[in-house]
C-alpha positions as CSV (number, residue, x, y, z in Angstrom):
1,X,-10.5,1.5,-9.2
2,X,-8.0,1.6,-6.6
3,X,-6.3,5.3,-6.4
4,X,-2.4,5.3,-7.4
5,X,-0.1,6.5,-4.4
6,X,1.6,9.3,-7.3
7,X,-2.1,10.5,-8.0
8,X,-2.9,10.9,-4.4
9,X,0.3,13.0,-4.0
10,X,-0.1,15.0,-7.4
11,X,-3.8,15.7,-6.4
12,X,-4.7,16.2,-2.9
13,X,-1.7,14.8,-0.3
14,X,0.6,16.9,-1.5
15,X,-1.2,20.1,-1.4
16,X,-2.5,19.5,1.6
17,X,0.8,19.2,3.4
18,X,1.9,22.5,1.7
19,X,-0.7,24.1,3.1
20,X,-0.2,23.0,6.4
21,X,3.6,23.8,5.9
22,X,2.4,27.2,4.8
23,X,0.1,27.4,8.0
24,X,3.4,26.8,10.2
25,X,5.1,29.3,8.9
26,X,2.1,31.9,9.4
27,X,2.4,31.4,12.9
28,X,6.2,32.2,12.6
29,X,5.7,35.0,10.9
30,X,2.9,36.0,13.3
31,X,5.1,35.7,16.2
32,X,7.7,37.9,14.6
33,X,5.4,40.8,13.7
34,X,4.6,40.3,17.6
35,X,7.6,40.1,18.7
36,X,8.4,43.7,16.0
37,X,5.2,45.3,16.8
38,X,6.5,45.4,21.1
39,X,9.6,46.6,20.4
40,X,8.7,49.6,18.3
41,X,5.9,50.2,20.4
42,X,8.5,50.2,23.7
43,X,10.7,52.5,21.6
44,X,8.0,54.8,20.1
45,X,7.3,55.2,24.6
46,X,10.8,55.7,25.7
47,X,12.1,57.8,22.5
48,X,12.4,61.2,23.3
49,X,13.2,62.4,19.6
50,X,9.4,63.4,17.9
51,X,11.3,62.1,14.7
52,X,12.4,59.0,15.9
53,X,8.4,58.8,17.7
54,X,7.2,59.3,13.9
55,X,9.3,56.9,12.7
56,X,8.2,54.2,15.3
57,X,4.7,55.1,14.3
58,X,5.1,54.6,10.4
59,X,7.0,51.2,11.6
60,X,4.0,50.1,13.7
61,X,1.6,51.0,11.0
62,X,3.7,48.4,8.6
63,X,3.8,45.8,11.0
64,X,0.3,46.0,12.0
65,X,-0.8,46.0,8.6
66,X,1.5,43.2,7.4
67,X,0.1,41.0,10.7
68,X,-3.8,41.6,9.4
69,X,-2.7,40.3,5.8
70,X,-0.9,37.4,7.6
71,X,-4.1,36.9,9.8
72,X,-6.7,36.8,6.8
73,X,-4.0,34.3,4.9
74,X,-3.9,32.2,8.6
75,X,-7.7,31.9,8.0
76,X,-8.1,31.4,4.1
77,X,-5.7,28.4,4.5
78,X,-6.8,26.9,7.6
79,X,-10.4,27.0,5.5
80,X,-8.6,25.3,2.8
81,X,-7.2,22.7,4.9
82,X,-10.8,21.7,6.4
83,X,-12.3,21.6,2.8
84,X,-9.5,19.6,1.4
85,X,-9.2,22.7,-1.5
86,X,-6.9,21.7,-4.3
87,X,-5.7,25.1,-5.3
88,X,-4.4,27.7,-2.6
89,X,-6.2,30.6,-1.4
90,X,-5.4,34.3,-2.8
91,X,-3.8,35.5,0.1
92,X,-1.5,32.5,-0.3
93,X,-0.8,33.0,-3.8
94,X,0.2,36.7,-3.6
95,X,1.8,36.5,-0.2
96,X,5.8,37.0,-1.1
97,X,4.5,40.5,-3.1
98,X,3.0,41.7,0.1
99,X,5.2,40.5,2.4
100,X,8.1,41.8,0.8
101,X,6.7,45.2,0.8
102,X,7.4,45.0,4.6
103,X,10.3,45.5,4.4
104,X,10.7,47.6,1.4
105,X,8.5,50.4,2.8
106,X,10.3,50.0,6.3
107,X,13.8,50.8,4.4
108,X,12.2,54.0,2.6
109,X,11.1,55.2,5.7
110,X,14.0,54.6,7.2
111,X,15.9,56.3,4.1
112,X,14.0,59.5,4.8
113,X,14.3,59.6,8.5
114,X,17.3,62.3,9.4
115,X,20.3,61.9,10.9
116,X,21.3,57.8,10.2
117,X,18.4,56.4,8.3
118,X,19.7,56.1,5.1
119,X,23.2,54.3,6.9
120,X,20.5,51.9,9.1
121,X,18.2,51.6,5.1
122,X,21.8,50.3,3.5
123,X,23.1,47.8,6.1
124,X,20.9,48.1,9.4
125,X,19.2,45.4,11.2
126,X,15.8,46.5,8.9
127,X,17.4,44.5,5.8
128,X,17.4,41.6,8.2
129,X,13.5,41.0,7.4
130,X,14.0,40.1,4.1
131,X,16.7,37.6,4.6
132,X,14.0,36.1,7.5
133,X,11.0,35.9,4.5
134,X,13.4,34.1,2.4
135,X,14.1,31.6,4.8
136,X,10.8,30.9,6.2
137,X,9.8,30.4,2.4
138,X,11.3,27.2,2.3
139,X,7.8,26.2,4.0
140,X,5.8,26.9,1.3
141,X,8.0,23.6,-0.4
142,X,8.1,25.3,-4.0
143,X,11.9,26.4,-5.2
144,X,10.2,28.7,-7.3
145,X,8.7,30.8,-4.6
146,X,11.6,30.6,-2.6
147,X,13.1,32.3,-5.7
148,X,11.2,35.1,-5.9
149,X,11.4,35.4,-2.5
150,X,14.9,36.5,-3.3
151,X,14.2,38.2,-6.2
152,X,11.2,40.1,-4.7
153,X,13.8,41.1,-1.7
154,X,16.3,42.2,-4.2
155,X,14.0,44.1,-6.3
156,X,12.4,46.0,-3.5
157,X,16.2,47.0,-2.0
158,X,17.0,48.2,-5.1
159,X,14.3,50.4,-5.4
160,X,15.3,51.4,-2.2
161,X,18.5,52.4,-3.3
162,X,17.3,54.2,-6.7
163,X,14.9,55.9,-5.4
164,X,16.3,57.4,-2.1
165,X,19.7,56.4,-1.3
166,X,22.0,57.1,-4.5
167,X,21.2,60.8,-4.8
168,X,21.5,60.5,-0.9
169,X,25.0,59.3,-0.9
170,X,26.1,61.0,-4.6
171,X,29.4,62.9,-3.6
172,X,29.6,62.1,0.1
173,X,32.0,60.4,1.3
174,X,30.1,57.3,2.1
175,X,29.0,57.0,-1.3
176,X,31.5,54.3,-2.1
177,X,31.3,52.2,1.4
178,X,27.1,52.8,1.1
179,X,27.4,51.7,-3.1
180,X,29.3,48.6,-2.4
181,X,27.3,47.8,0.7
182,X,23.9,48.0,-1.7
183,X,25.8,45.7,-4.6
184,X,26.8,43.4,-1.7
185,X,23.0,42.9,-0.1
186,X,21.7,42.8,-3.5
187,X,23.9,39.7,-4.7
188,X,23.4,38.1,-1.1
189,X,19.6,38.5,-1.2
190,X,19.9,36.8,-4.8
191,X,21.7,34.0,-3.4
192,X,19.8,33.4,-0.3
193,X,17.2,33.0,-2.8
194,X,18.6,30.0,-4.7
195,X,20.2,28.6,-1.8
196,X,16.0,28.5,-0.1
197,X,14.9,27.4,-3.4
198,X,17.7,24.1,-3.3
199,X,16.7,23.4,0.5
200,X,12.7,23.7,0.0
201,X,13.6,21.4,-3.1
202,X,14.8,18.9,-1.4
203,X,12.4,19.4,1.4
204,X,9.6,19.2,-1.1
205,X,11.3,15.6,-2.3
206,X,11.6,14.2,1.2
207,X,7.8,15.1,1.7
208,X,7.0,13.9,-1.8
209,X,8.9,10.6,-0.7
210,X,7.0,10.7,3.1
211,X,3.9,10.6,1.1
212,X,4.3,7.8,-1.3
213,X,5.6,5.7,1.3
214,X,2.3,6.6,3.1
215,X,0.2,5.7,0.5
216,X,1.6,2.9,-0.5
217,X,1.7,1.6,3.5
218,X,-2.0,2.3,2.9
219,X,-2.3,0.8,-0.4
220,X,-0.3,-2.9,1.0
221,X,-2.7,-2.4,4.1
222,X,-6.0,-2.5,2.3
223,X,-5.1,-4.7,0.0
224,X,-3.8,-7.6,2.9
225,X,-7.2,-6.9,4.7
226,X,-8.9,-8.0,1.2
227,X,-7.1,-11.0,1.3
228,X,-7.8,-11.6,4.8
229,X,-11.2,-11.5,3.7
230,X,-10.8,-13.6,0.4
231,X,-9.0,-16.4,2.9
232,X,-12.5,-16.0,5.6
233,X,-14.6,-16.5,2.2
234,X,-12.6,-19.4,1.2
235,X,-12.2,-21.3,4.0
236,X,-16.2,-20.5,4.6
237,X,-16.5,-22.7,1.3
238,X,-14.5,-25.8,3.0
239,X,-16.8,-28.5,4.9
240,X,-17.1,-27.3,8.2
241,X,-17.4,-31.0,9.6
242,X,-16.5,-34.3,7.7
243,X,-19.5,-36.1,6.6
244,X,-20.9,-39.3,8.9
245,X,-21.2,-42.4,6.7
246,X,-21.3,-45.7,7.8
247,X,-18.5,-47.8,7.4
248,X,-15.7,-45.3,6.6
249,X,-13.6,-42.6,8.6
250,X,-13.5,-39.1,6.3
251,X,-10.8,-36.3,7.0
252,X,-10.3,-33.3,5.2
253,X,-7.3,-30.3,5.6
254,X,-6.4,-27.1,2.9
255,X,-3.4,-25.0,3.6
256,X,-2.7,-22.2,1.2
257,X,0.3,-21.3,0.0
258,X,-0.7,-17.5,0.2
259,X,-3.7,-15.7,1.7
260,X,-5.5,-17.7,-0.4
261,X,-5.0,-20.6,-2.8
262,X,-6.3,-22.8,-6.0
263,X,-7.1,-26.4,-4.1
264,X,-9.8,-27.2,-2.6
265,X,-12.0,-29.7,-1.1
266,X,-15.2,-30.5,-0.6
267,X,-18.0,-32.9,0.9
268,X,-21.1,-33.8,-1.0
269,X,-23.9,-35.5,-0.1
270,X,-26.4,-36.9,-3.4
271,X,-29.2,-39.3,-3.8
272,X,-29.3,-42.3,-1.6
273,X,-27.0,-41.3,1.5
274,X,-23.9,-41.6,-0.9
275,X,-21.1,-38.9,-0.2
276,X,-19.1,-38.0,-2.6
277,X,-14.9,-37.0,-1.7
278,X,-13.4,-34.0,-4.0
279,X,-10.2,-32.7,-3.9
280,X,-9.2,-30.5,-7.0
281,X,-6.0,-28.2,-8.0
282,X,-6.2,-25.1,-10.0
283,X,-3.0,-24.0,-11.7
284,X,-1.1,-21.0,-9.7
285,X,-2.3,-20.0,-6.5
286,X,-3.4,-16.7,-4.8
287,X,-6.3,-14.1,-6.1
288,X,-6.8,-15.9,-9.5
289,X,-6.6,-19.8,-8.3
290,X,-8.9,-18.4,-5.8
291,X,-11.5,-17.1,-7.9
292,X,-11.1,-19.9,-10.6
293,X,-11.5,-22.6,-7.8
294,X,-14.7,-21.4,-5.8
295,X,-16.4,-21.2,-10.2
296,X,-15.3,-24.8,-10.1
297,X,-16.3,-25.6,-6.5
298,X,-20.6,-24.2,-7.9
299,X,-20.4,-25.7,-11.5
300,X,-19.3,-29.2,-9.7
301,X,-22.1,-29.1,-6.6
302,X,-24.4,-28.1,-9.3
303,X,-23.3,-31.1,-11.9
304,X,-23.7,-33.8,-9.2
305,X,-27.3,-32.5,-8.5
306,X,-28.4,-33.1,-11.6
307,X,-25.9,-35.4,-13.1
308,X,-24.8,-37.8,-10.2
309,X,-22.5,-39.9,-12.4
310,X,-19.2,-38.9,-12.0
311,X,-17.9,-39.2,-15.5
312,X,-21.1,-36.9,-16.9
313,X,-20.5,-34.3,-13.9
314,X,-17.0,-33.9,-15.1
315,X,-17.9,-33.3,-18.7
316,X,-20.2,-30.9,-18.0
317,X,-17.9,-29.3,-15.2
318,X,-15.2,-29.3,-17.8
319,X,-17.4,-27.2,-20.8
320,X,-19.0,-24.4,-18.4
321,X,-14.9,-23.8,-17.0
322,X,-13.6,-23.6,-20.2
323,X,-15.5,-20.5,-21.4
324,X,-14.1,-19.1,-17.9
325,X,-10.9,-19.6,-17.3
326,X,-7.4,-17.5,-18.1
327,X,-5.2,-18.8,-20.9
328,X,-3.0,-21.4,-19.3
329,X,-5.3,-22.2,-16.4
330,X,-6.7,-25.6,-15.6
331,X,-8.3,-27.7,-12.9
332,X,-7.2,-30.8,-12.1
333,X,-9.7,-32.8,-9.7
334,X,-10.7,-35.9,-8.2
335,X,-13.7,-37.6,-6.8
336,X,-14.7,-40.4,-4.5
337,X,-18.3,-41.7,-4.0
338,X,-18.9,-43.7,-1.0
339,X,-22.0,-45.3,0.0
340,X,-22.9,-46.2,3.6
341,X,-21.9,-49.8,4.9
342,X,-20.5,-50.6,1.2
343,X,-17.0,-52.2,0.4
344,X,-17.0,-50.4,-2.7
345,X,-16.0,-47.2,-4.1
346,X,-16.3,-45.3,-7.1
347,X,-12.7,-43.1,-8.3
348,X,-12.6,-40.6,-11.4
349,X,-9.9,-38.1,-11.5
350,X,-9.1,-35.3,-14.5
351,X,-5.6,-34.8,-14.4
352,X,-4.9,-35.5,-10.5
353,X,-2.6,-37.7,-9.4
354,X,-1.0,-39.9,-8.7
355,X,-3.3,-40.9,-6.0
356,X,-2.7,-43.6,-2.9
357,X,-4.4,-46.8,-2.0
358,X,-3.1,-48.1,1.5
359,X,-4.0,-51.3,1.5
360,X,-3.9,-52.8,5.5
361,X,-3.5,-56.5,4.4
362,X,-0.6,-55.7,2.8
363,X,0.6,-52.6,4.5
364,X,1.8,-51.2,1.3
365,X,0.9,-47.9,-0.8
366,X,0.1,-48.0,-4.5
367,X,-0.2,-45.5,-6.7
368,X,-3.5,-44.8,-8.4
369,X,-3.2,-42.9,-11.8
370,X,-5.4,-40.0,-13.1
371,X,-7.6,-41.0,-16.3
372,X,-8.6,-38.1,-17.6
373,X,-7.0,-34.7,-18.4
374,X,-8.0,-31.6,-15.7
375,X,-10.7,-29.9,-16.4
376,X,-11.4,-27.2,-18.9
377,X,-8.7,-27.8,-21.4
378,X,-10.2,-29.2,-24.7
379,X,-14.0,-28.9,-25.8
380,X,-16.1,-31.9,-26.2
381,X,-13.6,-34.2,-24.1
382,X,-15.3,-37.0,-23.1
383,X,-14.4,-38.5,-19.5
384,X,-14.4,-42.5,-18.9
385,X,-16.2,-44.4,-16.3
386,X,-15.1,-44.4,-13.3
387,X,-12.8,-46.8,-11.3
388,X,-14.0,-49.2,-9.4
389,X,-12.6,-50.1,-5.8
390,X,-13.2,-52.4,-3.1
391,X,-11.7,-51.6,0.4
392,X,-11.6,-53.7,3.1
393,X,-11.0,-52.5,7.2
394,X,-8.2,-50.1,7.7
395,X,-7.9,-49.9,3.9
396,X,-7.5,-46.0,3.1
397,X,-7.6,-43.7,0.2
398,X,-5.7,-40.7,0.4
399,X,-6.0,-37.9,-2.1
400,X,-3.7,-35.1,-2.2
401,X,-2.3,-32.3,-4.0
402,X,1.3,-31.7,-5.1
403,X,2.3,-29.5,-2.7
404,X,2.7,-32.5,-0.4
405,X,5.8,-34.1,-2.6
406,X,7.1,-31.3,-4.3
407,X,7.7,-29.5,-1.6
408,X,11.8,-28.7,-1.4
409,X,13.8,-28.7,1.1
410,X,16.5,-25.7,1.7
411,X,18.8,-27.9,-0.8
412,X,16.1,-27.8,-3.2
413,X,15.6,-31.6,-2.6
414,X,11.8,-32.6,-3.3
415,X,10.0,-34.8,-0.3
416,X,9.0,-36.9,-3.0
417,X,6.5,-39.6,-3.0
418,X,8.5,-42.3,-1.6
419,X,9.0,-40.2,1.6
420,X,5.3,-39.7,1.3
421,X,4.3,-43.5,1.1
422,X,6.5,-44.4,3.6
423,X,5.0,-41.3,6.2
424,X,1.7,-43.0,5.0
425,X,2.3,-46.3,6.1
426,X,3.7,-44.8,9.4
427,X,0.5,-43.4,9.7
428,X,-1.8,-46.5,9.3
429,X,-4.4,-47.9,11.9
430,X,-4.5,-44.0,13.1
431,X,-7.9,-42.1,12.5
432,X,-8.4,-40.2,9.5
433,X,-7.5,-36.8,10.9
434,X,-3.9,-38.0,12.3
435,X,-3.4,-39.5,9.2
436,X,-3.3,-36.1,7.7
437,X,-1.4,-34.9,10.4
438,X,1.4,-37.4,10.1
439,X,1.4,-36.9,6.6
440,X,1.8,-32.9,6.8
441,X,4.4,-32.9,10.1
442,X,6.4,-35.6,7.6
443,X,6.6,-33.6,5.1
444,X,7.5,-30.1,7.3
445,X,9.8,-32.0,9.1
446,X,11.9,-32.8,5.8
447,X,11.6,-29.0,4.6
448,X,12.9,-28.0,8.2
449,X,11.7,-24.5,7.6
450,X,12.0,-23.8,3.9
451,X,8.8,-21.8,2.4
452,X,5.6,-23.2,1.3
453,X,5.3,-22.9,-2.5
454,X,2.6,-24.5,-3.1
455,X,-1.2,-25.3,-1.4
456,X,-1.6,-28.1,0.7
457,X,-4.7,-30.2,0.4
458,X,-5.6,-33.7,1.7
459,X,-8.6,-35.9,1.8
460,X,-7.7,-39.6,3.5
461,X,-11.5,-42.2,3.6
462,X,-10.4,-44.8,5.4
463,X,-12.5,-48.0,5.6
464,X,-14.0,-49.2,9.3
């Protein structure tokens, strides 16, 4: 069963484009803990101050830690990537906790370093890393990370604050400027938080979108290079050459509608060098009229093997199709024998029709009706003998399917068969082939442009 384009998102796609979203913003962070770990290293070598050398220490030791984590998390989702994992790695799952802690222990050593650390823990550049997590967790495309992002950021301040800087600040007189500074950062750090979890949102939806639109590019891809397929199968079942008999000039043409289509024809040869001419019609086209038509194509070559008359052929044609086909499908189909050097031919037709007789001494059409109903619609139906024709030089039979005079124009105006007849008669003392082509350019010519509804299918014996 063909996967759904939602499933492949829900269950693989999508997780595998958050984890190479995750991945990018691993190397961001990476290249920020660089970019830290230089410049406290360059200040813990120029600073003078053994304090502020300690404190550059305990910073380095943060940021080196926090770039290990971020390097084993690197790793465990690059792994998970190349094994197409559907769940993310532990390192991934807990990485706001940690990484938040970054900056959380880099403000309480900053709140116990002398002299301004607990003005630079309140409103210094330090807080700065937390608003810089929550923004790079818009990568990880879930609002509700992005959330506790924020929360996490907040949380941690806070702690901060209660811990080190309240008693710091009680009675001085900071204490106001530093307690509205720490209810300030803690509401922005809140919404920073919603504001990443509304942008990875609709991130997440544009990827969501990107995906679907992928799939189902796939999806229309594979399923036109199975009809290319069906169509080589199909027109692999059409004669490759008309057949050679004596006394008569055969041509045969098929042009779906779709990919593939519900007519056919066919050439077959039985007992004595007779041929016989088929041309049938399955209701619908495409996949279905397809599928129903090559059934009907193998019960029929099978039938005239054993059952050369055409009238017992059909019968038996029409009992094995009707345990097969859809509700509301049919098959309508007819058949001219020919035997070499013979004026006379043998016509039975389920359903099809009406069907021409160009008759050269004369060079007028008449139409031929069908005398039977298609194939596979009522049990037991018994078809009639056959007509019985006699055709004298440049006298044709020409056996087509609807498409040819229903086709409408842009007005909606049919080309009708009295456009065909006359195209026929405009065609006449021209081999079989040109015939057919005279007949189809007619008909396109009337459309002037206006979409094939229906197969085409044409079989024109003319007599030598």
């Amino acid at each position: 069963m063909a996967e759904q384009p939602g499933t492949a998102i829900e269950t693989g796609a999508f997780q595998q484009a958050v984890f190479r979203s995750e991945k990018l913003r691993l190397v961001g962070l990476l290249v920020v803990l660089a970019a830290g770990l230089a410049l406290v290293l360059l200040r813990a070598a120029v600073a003078a101050d053994p304090a502020e050398r300690h404190l550059a220490l305990v910073w380095t030791c943060i940021l080196g830690a926090a770039a290990v984590f971020e390097i084993i998390a690197f790793v465990a989702v690059g792994r998970a990537i190349a094994s197409g994992a559907a769940r993310a790695p532990l390192p991934m799952t807990i990485g706001p906790l940690v990484e938040t802690l970054v900056p959380t222990l880099g403000l309480a050593a900053l709140a116990g370093a002398p002299g301004a650390g607990p003005l630079q823990a309140i409103g210094g550049p330090a807080v700065v890393i937390y608003y810089l997590l929550i923004m790079l967790s818009i990568l990880r495309l879930s609002p509700a990370l992005s959330l506790a992002a924020g929360a996490l950021s907040a949380v941690g301040y806070a702690v901060v604050w209660k811990m080190d800087l309240a008693q710091f600040f009680a009675g001085r007189s900071q204490g106001m400027l530093a307690t509205g500074m720490f209810a300030t950062q803690t509401v922005l750090l809140l919404l920073a938080g919603g504001i990443a979890a509304a942008v990875a949102a609709r991130v997440r939806g544009h990827v969501e979108a990107a995906l679907r639109e992928a799939a189902a590019r796939r999806e229309v891809e594979r399923y036109q290079g199975e009809l290319q397929l069906a169509r080589g199968i199909q027109q692999g079942l059409l004669p490759a050459a008309a057949p050679a008999i004596a006394g008569f000039e055969v041509a045969g043409w098929n042009r779906p509608a779709d990919e593939t289509g519900g007519d056919y024809y066919d050439f077959v040869d039985v007992a004595g060098g007779q041929w016989i001419m088929v041309v049938a019609d399955v209701t619908g086209h495409g996949i279905a009229a397809a599928l129903v038509m090559a059934a009907c194509r193998a019960y029929l070559r099978a039938c005239l093997s054993t059952a050369p008359a055409l009238a017992e052929a059909f019968t038996i044609t029409s009992e094995r199709l009707l345990g097969d086909l859809p509700r509301g499908k049919f098959v309508t189909l007819a058949a001219l024998r020919c035997a070499p050097d013979s004026p006379e031919a043998e016509l039975l037709s389920a359903g099809h029709g009406p069907m021409l007789l160009y008759r050269e001494t004369e060079k007028a059409v008449t139409e031929i009706k069908a005398n039977g109903i298609p194939l596979g619609m009522l049990p037991g139906f018994p078809y009639a003998k056959s007509a019985s024709l006699r055709l004298a030089a440049g006298d044709m039979v020409v056996i087509l399917t609807d498409g040819f005079w229903e086709w409408e124009s842009g007005a909606g105006e049919e080309f009708g068969l009295d456009r065909l007849k006359q195209a026929l008669v405009a065609s006449a003392g021209r081999p079989a082939a040109e015939v057919i082509s005279g007949l189809a350019g007619a008909v396109e010519s009337f459309v002037a442009g206006a979409r094939q509804s229906d197969d085409l299918t044409a079989v024109v014996v003319r007599k030598l």
